[in-house]
C-alpha atoms as a printed R data frame, in Angstrom:
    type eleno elety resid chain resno      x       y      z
1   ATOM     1    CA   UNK     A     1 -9.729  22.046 -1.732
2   ATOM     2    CA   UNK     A     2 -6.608  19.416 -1.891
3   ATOM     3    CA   UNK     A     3 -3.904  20.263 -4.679
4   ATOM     4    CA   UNK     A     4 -0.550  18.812 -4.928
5   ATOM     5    CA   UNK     A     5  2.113  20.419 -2.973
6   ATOM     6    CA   UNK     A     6  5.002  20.569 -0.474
7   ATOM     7    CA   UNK     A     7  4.160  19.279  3.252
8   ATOM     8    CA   UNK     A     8  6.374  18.271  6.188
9   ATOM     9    CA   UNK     A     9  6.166  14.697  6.949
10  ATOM    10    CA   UNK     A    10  7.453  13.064  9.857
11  ATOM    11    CA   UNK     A    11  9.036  10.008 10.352
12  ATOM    12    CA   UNK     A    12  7.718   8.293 14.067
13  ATOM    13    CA   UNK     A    13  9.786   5.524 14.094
14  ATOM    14    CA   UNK     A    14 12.820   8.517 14.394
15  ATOM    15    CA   UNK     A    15 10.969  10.675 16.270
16  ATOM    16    CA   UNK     A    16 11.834  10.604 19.957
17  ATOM    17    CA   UNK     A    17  9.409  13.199 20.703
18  ATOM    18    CA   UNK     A    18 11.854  15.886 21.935
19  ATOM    19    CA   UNK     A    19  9.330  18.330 20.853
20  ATOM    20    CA   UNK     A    20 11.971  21.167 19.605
21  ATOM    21    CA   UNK     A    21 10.508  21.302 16.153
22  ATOM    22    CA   UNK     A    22  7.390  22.440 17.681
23  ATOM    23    CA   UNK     A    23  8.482  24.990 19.311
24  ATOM    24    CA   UNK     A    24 10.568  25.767 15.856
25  ATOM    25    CA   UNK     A    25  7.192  25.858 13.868
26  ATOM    26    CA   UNK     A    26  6.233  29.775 13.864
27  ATOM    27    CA   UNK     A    27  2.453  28.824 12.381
28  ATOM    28    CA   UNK     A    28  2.193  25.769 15.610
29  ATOM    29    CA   UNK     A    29  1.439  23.168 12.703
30  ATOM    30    CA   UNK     A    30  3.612  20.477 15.083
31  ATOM    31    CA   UNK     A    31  2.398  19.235 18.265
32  ATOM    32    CA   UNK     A    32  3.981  16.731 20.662
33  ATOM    33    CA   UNK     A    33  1.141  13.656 21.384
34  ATOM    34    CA   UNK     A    34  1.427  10.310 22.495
35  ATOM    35    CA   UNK     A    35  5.012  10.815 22.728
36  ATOM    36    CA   UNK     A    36  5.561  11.978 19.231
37  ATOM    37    CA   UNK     A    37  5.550  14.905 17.134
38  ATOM    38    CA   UNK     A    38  2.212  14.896 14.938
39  ATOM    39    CA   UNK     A    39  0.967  17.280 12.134
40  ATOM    40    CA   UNK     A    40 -1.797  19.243 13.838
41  ATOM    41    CA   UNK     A    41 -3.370  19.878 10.097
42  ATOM    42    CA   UNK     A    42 -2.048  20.248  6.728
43  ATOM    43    CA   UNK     A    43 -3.570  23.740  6.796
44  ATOM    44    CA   UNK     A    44 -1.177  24.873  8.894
45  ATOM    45    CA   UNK     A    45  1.782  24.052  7.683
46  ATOM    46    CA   UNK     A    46  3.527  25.925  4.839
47  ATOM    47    CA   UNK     A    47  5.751  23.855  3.787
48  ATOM    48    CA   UNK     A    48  9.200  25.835  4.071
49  ATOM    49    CA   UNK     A    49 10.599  23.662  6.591
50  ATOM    50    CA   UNK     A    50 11.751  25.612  9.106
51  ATOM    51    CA   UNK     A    51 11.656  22.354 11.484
52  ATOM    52    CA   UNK     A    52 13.485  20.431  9.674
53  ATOM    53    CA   UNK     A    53 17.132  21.898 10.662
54  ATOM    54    CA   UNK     A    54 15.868  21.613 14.461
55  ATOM    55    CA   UNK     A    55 15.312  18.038 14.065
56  ATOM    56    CA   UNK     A    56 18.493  16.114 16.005
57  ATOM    57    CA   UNK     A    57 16.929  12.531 14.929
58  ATOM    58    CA   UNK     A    58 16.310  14.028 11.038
59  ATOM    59    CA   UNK     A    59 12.767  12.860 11.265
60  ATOM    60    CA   UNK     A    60 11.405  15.435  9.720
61  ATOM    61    CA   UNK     A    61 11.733  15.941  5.776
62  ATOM    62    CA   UNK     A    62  9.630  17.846  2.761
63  ATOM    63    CA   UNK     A    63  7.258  15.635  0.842
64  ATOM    64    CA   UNK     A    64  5.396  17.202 -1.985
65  ATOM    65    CA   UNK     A    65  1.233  15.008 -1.734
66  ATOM    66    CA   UNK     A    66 -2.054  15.989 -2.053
67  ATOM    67    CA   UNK     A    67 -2.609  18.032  1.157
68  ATOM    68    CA   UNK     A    68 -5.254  20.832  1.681
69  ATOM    69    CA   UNK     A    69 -4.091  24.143  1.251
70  ATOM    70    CA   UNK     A    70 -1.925  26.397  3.634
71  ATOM    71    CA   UNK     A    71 -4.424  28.903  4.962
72  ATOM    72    CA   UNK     A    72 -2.386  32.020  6.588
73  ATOM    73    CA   UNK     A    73 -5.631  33.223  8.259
74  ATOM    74    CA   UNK     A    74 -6.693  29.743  9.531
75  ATOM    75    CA   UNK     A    75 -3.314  29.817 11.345
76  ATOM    76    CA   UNK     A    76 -4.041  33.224 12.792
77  ATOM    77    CA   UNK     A    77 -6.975  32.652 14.085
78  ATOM    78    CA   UNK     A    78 -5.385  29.117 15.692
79  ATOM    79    CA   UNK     A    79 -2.414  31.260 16.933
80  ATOM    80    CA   UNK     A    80 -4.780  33.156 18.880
81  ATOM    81    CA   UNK     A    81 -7.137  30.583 20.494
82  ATOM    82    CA   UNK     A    82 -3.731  29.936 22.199
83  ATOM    83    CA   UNK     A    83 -2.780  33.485 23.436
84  ATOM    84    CA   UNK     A    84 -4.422  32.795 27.043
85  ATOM    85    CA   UNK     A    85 -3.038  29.704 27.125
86  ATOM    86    CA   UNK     A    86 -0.025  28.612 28.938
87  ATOM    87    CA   UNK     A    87  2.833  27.664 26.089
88  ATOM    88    CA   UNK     A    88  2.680  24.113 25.710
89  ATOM    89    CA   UNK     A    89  6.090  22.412 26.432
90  ATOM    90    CA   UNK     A    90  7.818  20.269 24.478
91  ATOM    91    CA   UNK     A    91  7.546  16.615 25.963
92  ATOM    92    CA   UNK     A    92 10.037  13.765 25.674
93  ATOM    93    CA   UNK     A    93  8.908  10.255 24.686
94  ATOM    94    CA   UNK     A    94  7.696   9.177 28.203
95  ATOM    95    CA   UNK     A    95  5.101  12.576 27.964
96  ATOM    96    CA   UNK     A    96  7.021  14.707 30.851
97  ATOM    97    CA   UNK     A    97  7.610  17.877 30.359
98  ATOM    98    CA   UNK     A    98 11.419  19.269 29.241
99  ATOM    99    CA   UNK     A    99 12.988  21.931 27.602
100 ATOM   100    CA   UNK     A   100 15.029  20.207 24.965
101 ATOM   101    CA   UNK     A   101 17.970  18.997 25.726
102 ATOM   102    CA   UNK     A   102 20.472  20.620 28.832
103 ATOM   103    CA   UNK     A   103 23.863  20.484 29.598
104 ATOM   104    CA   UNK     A   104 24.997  22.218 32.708
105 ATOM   105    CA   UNK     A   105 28.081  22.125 35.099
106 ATOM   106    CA   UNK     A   106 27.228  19.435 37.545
107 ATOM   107    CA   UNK     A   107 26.035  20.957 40.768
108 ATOM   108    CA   UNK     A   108 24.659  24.565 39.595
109 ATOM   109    CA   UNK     A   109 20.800  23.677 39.131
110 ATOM   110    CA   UNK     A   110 18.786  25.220 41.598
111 ATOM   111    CA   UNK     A   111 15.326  23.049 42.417
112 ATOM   112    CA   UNK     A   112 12.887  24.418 41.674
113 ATOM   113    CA   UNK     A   113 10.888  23.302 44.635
114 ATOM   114    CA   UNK     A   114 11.245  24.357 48.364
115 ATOM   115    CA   UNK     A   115 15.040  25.217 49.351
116 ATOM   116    CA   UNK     A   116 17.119  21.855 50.365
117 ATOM   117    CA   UNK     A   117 17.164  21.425 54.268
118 ATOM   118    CA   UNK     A   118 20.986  21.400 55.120
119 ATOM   119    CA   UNK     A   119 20.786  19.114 57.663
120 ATOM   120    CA   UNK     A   120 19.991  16.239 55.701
121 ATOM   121    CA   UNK     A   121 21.265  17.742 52.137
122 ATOM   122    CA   UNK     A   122 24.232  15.284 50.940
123 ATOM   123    CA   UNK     A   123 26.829  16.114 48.122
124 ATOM   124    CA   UNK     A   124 26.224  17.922 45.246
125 ATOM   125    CA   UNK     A   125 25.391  15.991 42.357
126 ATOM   126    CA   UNK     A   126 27.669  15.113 39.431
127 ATOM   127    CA   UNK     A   127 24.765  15.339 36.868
128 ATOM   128    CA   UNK     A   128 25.994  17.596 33.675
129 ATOM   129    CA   UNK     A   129 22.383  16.883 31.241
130 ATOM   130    CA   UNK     A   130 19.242  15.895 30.542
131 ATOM   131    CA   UNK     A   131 18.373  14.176 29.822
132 ATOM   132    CA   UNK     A   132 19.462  10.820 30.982
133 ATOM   133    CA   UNK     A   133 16.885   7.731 29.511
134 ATOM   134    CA   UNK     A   134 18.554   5.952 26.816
135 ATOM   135    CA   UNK     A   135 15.153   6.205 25.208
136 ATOM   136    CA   UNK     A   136 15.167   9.729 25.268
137 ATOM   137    CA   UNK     A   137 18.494  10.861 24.126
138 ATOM   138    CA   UNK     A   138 18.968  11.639 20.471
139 ATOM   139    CA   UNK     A   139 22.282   9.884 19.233
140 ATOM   140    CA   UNK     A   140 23.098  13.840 17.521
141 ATOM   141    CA   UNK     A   141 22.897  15.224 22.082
142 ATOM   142    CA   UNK     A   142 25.886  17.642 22.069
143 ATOM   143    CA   UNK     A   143 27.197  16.324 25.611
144 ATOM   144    CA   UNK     A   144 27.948  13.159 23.715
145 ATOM   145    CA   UNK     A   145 30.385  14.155 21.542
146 ATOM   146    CA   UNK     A   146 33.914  12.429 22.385
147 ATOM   147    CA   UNK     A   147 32.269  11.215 25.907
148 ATOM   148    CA   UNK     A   148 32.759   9.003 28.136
149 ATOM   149    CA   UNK     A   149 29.444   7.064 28.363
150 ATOM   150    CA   UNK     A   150 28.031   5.714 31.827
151 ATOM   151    CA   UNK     A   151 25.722   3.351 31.090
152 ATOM   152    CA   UNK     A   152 23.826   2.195 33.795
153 ATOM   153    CA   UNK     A   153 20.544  -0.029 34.922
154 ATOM   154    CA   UNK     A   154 18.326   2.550 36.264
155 ATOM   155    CA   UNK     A   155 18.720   0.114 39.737
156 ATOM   156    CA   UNK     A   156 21.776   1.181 40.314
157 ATOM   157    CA   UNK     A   157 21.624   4.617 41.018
158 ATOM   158    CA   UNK     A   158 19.582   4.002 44.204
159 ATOM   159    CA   UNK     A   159 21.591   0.504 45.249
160 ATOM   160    CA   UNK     A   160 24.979   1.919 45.245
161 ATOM   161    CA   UNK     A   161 24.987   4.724 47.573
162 ATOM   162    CA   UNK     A   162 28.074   6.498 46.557
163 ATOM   163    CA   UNK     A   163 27.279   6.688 42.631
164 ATOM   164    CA   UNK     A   164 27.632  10.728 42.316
165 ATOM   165    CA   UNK     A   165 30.656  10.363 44.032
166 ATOM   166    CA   UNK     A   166 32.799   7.836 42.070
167 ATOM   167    CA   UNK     A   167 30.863   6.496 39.344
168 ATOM   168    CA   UNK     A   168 29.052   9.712 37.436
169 ATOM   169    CA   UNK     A   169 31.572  12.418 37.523
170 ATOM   170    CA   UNK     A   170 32.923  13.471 34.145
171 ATOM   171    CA   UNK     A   171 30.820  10.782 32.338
172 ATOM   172    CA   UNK     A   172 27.726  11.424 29.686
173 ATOM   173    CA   UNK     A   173 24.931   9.030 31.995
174 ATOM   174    CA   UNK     A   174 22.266   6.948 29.787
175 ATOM   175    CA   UNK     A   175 20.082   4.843 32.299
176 ATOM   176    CA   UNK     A   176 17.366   2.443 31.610
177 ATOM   177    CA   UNK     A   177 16.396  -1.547 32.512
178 ATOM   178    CA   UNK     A   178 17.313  -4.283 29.637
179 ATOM   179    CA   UNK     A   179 13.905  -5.914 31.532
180 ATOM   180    CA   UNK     A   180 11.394  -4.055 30.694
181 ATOM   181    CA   UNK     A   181 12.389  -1.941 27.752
182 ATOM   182    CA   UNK     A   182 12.944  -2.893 23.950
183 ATOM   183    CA   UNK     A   183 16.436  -4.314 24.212
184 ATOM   184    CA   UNK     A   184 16.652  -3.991 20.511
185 ATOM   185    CA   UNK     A   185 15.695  -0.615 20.445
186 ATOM   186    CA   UNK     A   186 18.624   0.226 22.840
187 ATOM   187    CA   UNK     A   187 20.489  -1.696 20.647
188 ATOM   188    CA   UNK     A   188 20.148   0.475 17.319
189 ATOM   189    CA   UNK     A   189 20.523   3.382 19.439
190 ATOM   190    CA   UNK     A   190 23.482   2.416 20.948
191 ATOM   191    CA   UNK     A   191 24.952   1.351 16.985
192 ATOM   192    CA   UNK     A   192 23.491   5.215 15.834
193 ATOM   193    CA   UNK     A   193 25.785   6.885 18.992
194 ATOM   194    CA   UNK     A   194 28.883   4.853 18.545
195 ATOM   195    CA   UNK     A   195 28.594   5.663 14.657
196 ATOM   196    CA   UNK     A   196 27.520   9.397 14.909
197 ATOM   197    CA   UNK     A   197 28.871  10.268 18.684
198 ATOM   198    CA   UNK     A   198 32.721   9.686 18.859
199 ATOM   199    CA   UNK     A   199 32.376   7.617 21.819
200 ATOM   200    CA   UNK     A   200 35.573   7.859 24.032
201 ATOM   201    CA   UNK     A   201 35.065   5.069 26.373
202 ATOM   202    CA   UNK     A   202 31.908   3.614 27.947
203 ATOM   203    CA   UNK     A   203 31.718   1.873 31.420
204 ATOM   204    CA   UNK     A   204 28.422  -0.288 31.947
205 ATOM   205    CA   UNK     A   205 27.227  -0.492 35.376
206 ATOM   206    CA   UNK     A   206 24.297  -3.386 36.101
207 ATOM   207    CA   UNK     A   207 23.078  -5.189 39.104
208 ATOM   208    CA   UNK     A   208 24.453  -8.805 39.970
209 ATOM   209    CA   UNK     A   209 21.017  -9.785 38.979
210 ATOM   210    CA   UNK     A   210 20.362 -12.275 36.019
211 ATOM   211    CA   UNK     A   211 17.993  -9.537 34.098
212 ATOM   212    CA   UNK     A   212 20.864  -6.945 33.931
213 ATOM   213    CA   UNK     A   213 22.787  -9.035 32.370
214 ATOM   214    CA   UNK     A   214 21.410  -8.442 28.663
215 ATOM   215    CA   UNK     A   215 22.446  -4.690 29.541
216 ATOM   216    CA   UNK     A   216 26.774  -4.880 28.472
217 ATOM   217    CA   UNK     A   217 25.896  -7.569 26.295
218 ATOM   218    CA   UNK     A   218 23.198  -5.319 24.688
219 ATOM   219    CA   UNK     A   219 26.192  -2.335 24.487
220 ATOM   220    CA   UNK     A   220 28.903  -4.671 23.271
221 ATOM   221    CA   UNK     A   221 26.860  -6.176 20.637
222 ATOM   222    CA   UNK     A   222 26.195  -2.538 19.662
223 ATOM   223    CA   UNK     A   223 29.789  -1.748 19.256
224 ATOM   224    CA   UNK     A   224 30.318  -4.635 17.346
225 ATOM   225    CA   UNK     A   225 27.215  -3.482 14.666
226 ATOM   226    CA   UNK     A   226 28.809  -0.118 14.654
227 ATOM   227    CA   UNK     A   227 32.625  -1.283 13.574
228 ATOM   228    CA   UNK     A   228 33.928   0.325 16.713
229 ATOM   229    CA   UNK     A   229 36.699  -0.591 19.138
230 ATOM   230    CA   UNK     A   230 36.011   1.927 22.022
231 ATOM   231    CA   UNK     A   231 37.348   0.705 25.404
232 ATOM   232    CA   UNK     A   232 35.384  -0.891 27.604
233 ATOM   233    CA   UNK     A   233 34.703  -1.738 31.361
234 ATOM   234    CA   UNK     A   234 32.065  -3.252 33.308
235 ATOM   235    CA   UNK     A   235 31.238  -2.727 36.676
236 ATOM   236    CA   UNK     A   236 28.520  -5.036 38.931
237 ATOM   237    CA   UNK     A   237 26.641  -3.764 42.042
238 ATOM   238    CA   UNK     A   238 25.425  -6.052 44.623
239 ATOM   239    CA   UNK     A   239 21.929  -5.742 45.776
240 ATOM   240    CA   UNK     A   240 23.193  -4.463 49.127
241 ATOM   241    CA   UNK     A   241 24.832  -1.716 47.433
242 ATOM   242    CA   UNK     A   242 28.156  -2.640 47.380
243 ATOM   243    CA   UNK     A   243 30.770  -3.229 43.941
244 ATOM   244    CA   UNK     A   244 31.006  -7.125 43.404
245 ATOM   245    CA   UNK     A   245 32.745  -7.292 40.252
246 ATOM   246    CA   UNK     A   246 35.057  -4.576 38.285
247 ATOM   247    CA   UNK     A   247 36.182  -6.089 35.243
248 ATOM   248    CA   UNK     A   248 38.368  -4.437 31.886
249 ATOM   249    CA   UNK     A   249 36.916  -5.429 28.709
250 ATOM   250    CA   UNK     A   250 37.879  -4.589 25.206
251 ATOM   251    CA   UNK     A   251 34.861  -4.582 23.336
């Protein structure tokens, strides 16, 4: 029977899929599909909102609608149809698995694969979070705060071969192509981390390649929606790996 009465509801076009307020639902109303978090059924949720504060995109808010009722045993007996399974984990946008976001002293992770052969092993690297797709990092991530961003077309990373080295250390990394992904959607996320983030500086890297262009325009244009004047510098990698252009911009 329906009735009138309070119900999460969850906005997609915030949602970036993190999947933390699933694991913050107790009763498993909130699953992570298609790259989203979806209600599993009305009759699981009891509308208390104990998801909502675990939310870093605040896509999740209390509606009161005509919903079928919350049915404590219903959610028992769904609770244990997943006993012998393994826990689901949360998945990002691209459906891979995580566990929410990490920030870590760069160097420290362990693989957790076979051991690294130290004859061919190279320098630690100078990662400190996941994750790193500017698609998949809430604007609220905690290793933004007051950081020095490293933008950087995802190319990059594999063309210029001393990038742990020089480029990444001490910098917040957010990597992704301006030719195949939504350039406005980097855009607005770009305007919601300079607004929310206290950006300290942010240093684009992109490939000498026509398509990478759109990627400091994309950031500067960002700025500029976002009423900030954070410092700015761009730096362009040849194809054959090498630094053809280091340039200091004010945005």
């Amino acid at each position: 029977m329906k009735l009138k009465r309070k119900i999460i509801e969850i906005d997609e076009g915030r949602c970036s899929g993190c999947g933390i307020c699933a694991t913050a639902c107790a009763e498993g109303a909130i699953e992570i599909k298609d790259g989203k978090a979806r209600l599993v059924s009305d009759i699981y949720c009891d509308g208390l909102g104990a998801c909502i504060g675990e939310c870093p995109e605040d896509a999740l808010t209390i509606v009161e609608r005509e919903s079928e009722e919350f049915d404590a045993e219903a959610v028992e007996e769904y609770l244990k149809g997943r006993t012998h399974q393994e826990a689901p984990q949360p998945t990002l946008a691209c459906g891979c698995p995580s566990s929410h976001i990490q920030t870590f002293a760069p160097g420290t992770e362990k693989a957790p694969h076979k051991p690294v052969d130290i004859r061919t092993a190279s320098a630690a690297s100078a990662l400190a979070h996941w994750p790193i797709q500017i698609k998949l990092i809430p604007p609220h991530a905690p290793f933004l705060k007051g950081a020095d961003l490293l933008v950087a077309a995802d190319c990059t990373a594999v063309a210029y071969p001393d990038f742990h080295n020089t480029l990444l250390p001490g910098k917040a990394v957010l990597i992704g192509c301006p030719k195949f992904d939504d350039v406005d959607e980097y855009v607005q996320k770009f305007v919601d981390i300079f607004k929310q983030a206290g950006v300290n500086s942010v240093t684009v890297v992109d490939m000498e390649v026509p398509c990478c262009s759109k990627l400091p325009a994309l950031v500067r244009h960002a700025m500029t929606l976002a009423g900030k004047d954070i410092p700015f510098n761009e730096i362009v990698i040849g194809v054959r790996g090498q630094i053809v252009d280091r340039a200091r911009k004010i945005a």
